[in-house]
N, C-alpha and C positions, 0 to 999 in steps of 0.2 A: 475218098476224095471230097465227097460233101463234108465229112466231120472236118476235115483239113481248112476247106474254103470259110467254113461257120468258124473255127478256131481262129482266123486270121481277120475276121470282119469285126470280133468281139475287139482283139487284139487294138485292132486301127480306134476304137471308139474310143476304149479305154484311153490309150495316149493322146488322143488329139484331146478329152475331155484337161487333163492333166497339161498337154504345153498351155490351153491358152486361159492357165491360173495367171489372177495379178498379183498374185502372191511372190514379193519376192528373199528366196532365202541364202546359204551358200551355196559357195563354189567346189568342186572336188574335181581334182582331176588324177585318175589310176594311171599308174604304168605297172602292165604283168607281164610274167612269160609263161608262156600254153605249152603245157602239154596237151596233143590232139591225138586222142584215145578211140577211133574207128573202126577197131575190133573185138572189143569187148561188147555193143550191140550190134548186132548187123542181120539182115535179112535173105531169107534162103527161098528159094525155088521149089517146088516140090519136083515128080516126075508130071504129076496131071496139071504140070503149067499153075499151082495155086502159088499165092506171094504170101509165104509164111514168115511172120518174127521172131528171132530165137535169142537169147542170152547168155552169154558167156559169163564165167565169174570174175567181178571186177579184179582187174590186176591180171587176167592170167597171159594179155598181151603185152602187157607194159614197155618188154624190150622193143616191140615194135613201135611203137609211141614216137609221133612227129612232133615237132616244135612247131612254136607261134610267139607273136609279141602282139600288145595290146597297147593302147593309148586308148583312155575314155574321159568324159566330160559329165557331171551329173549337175543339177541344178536344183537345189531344196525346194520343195511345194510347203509342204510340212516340215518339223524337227523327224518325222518317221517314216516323209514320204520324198522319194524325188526322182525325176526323169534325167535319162544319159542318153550318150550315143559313143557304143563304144566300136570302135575301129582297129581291124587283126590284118596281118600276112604273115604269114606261115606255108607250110609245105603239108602236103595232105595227101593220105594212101588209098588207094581204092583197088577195087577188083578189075579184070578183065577177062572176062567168061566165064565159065557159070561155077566151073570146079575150080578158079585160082582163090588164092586168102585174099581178104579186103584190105591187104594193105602190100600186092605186089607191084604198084605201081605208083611213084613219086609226082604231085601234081605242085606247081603254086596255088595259091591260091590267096584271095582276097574279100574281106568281108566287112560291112557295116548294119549294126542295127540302130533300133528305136526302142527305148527300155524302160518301165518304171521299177522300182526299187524302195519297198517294203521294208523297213528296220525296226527290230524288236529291240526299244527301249523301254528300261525301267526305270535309269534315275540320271541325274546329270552328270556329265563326267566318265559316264559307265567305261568301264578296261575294254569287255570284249564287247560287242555290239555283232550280234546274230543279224541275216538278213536273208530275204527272196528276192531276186529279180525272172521279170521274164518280158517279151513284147514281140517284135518282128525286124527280122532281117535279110539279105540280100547276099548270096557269097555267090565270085565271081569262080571259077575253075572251070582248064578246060575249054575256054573258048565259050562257055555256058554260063548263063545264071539260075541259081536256088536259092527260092524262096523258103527261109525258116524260122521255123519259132523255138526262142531260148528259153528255156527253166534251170535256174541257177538259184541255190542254196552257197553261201558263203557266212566268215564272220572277218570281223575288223576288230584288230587288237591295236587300243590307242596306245602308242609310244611316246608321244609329248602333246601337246595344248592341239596343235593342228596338226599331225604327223599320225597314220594308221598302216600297220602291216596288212594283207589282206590273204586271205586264203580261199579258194572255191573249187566247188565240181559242178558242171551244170551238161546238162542234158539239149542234143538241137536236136529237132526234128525237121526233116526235110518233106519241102508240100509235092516236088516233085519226085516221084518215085523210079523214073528211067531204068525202065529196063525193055529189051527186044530179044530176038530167039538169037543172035549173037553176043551182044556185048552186055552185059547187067554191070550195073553201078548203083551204090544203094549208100545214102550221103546220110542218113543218123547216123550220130556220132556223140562219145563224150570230151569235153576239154575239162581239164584240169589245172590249176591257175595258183600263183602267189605273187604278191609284188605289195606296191606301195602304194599309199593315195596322200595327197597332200590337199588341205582343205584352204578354201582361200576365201578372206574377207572375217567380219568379225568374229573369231571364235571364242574369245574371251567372254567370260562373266562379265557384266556391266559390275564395279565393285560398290560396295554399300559407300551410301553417304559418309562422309566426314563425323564424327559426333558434334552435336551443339558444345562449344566454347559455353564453358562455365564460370563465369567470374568470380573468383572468392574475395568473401570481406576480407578486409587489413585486420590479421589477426593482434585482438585487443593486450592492450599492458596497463592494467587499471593502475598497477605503483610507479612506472613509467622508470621498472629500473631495466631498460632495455631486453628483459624473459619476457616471452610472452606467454598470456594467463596457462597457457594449456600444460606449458614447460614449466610453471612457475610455483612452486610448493610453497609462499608464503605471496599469493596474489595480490593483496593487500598492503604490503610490508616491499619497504624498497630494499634490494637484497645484491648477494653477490653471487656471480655464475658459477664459483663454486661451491657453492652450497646450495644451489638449485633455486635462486632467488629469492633463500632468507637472509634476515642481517645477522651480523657482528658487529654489535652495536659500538664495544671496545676493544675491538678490534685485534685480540689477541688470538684467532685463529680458531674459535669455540664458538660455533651457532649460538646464536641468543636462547634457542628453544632445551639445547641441550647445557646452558651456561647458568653456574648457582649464581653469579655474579656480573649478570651482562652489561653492565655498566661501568665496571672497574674490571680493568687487566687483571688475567691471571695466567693460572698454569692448569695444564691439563692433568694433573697429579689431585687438585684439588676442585674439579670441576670446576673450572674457570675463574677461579676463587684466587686471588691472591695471599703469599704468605710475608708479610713485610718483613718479618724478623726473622724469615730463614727458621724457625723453630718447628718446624712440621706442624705445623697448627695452622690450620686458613684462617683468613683475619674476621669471616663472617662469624668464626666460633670461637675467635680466640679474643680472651675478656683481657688480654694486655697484648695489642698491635703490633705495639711498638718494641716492643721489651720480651729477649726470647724465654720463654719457659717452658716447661713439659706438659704434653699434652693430660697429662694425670692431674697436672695444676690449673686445664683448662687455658692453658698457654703462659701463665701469668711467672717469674723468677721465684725458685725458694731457695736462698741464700746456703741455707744449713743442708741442703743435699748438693752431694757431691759429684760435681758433673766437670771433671776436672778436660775434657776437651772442648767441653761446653757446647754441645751438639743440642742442649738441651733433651737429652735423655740423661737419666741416672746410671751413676755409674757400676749400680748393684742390677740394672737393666737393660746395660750396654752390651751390647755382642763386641765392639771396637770402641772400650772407651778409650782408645789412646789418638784414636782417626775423628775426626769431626764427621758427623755421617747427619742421618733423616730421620725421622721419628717409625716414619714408614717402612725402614729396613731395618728396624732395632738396634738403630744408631750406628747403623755402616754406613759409608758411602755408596755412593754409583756414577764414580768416575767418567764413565762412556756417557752416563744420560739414557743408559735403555730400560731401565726398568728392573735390572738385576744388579742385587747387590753386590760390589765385588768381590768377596769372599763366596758367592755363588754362581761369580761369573767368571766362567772357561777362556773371556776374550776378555779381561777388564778394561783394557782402554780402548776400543773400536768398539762402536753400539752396535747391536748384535739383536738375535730373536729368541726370547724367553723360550719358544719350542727347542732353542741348538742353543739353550747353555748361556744366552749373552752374545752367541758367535754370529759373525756376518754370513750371508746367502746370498752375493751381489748376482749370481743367475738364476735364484729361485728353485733350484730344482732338489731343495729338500737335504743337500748334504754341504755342510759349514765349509767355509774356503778351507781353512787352512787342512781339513782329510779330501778337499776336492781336488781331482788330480787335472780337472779343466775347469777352472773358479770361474770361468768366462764363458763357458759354451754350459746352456742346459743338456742334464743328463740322465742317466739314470743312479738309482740309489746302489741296486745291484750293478752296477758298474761303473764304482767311486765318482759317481758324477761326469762320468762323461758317456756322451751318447753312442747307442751302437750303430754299428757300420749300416747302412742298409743294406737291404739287397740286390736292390739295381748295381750298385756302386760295388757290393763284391763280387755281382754277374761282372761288372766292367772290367774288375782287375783280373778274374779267370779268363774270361776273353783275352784280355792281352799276355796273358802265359803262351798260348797258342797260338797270337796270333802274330805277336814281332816276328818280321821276317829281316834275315841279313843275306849281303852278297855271299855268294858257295863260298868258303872256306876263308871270312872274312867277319871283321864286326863291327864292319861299315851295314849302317842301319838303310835297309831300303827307304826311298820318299814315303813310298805308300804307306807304311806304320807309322809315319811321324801322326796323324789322324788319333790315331790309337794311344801314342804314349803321350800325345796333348790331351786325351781325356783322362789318364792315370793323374796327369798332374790337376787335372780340375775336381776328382775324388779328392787329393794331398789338400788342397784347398778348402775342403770341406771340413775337416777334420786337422785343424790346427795341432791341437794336442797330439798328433799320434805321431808314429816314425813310420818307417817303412825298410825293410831288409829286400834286395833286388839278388836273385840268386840265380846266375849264367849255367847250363848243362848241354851236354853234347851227344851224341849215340855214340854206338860203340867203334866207329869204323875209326880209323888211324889209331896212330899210338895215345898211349896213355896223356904222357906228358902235353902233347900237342894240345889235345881234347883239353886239359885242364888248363891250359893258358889260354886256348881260344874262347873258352867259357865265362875266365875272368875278364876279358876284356869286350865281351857281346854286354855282360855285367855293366861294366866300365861306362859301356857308350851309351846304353840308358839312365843310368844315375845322370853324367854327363848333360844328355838331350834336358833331362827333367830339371837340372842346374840352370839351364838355357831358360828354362821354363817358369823361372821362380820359385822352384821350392827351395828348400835351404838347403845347403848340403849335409847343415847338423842336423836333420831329420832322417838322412838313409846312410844307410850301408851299401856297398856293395860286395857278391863275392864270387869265386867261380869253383864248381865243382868236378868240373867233368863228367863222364859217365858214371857218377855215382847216382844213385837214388831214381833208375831208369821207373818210368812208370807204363809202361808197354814193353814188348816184343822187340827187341834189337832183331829179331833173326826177321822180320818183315820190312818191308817197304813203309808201311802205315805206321809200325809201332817204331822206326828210328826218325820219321817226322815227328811224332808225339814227344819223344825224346827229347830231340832239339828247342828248348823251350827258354825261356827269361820269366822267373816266378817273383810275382809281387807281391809281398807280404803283410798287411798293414797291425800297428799292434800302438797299445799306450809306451807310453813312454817309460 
């Protein structure tokens, strides 16, 4: 009884030292529900009248286990320290005579403490947040009050900014031990608790400053042709944005830096060099301007060689003396303007890519229109230029095999598929170039003939819907088969749904 009194005097110090902090920090307020555990410790009588304590193993009452609920209030000292007062009623078991179990008899009961509460942090923010509480309280039962002291171990699992789960087991000791040669009542006990705490006031991070506002200079344009220096590969030089801020001084669409001639128009055959006389001689190197000759004559006419298209190539040197051609192409033309002679070009009159022959690539993707089976969609080369299906897009179209549904013994298309065959047609959309075959089946149950008509027109009414839909009609087919080509089990349940199916087929043209 003295260790009891001395426990309960330290108890009172401690707290009162703790309320009257000016410290002030948050707010927490618990709601739990108790489990009230009074037979797992409990105290025994001997015969020679001695008051022995004994121990059961935890849990081994548990069925017996009373209920409780909790409301408490904590008040931060510290981020690790803070006082509460938490507040129970519940229902609570005890003994009555010396041989009954401590939990044959149903009490209310009501209780308040005074509490500080010890939290094991390591870093801000922490998830679980371990803790001890303990202090002094008051429980009313019984027409009586006990005086007791709590030891409670718990952890707090943060769920959001202010929001914690809470979990505990705590241990009460009772200062009064009641007991006489009739009635023993013997009030240690464990509670065991979970709920929630809701924390109030700022729990947020103060968040960092704003960063300082940096002013940047007005980025400079020393030639002031609207680049600026940093974009501008000829800083100095007033220039054009396309060509990254150099001139063209002649404007004939050839950088001045890359131009033999950046003063006088030319062609880009002759590195910007002009050819006045059409004689494939640029006029930089050609010792008569004006007057076409062969570049063998240094451009100048020789009368007595016979250059009878007058391409100024010779005609013992001509590949096409009878065509007016280029010095360049051994006296062919290049009709298109692409670079290939025509008698070496596959597309003579559309300019075309010396890699295809002369031929055009208007989608790039490496194979010449006229073997491209989709000239407008990039593709691939292993499949004549046009792209392959992907595979979402043919996950979509197996899915609606399976998944069109019709009225029983009809091909009236449920609402519910219309979903499904408005994504078939958003696949058709993607893939211009290709067709699609739509192929109606049935299980085996009725007659043949039935089967095959109701097939072609489940057919029908998809083509149909996807007509509605904008696709062409010249891109599908449709057909119906009946129970040919079953891909399951007719003789089951599962395998004549499987059966019943609308197959979409997508394919080039």
């Amino acid at each position: 009884m003295k260790n009891r009194l001395l426990i309960l005097i330290l108890t009172l110090t401690l707290m009162t030292q703790m309320g009257f902090s000016q410290f002030e920090g948050d707010h927490l307020i618990n709601f739990r529900f108790l489990g009230i555990d009074n037979t797992t410790p409990y105290a025994k009588v001997t015969e020679a009248g001695d008051y022995k304590f004994k121990f059961q193993k935890p849990g081994d009452a548990f069925d017996e286990m009373r209920q409780g609920v909790e409301i408490s209030y904590y008040h931060g000292i510290k981020d690790y320290l803070a006082v509460g007062i938490p507040i129970r009623m519940g229902t609570f078991g005890y003994s009555q005579g010396l041989n009954s179990s401590p939990s044959k008899r149903n009490e209310f009961f009501g209780s308040a403490d005074l509490r500080a509460k010890l939290s094991l942090l390591l870093k801000k923010k922490q998830f679980v947040i371990p803790y001890f509480s303990t202090g002094v309280g008051g429980m009313y039962i019984n027409e009586g009050v006990d005086v007791q002291f709590p030891f409670e171990l718990g952890l707090n699992f943060r769920v959001a900014n202010n929001v914690y789960l809470t979990a505990a087991t705590e241990y009460r000791m009772s200062l009064d031990e009641m007991k006489d040669s009739e009635v023993y009542s013997f009030t240690n006990h464990m509670v065991h608790s979970i709920g929630i705490g809701i924390q109030l006031g700022d729990a947020e991070e103060t968040p960092p400053p704003p960063p300082p506002v940096i002013e940047e200079e007005e980025p400079s344009d020393t030639d002031g042709d609207g680049i600026v220096d940093t974009e501008d590969d000829c800083p100095e030089e007033a220039g054009l944005a396309k060509f990254s801020g150099c001139p063209d001084t002649d404007g004939d669409d050839i950088v001045d830096s890359e131009d033999e001639c950046p003063e006088v128009a030319g062609i880009a055959a002759f590195n910007g060099c002009p050819d006045s006389d059409n004689d494939g001689v640029a006029d930089n190197v050609d010792e008569c301007p004006t007057e076409a000759g062969p570049s063998s004559n240094n451009g100048c006419p020789v009368p007595e060689v016979k250059d009878k298209d007058n391409d100024g190539v010779e005609d013992d040197k001509d590949a096409c003396p009878d065509t007016p051609g280029m010095a360049a192409f051994g006296g062919c033309p290049d009709t298109d303007g692409d670079g290939v002679a025509d008698k070496n070009d596959k597309c003579p009159s559309v300019p075309g890519l010396k890699t295809l022959g002369g031929c055009p690539d208007k989608d790039g993707d490496g194979v010449e229109d006229r073997l491209d089976k989709c000239p407008s969609t990039k593709g691939l080369i292993s499949n004549s230029g046009c792209p392959e299906i992907k595979q979402e897009d043919k996950q979509t179209l197996n899915f609606a095999t399976q998944g069109i549904e019709f009225e029983t013994g009809s091909s009236t298309i449920k609402t519910s598929s219309y979903s499904i065959l408005d994504q078939v047609a958003s696949v058709m959309a993607k893939y211009p170039s290709h067709r699609m075959s739509i192929s109606g089946y049935t299980d085996s149950v009725g007659a043949d003939a039935s089967n095959l008509k109701l097939s072609e027109k489940r057919a029908k009414a998809c083509f149909d819907y996807l007509v509605k839909k904008g696709v062409s009609s010249t891109r599908m087919s449709h057909a119906g088969y009946g129970e040919a080509n079953p891909i399951a089990d007719n003789g089951t349940k599962e395998g004549r749904q499987k059966n019943r199916r609308v197959e979409f087929n997508i394919f080039l043209r």
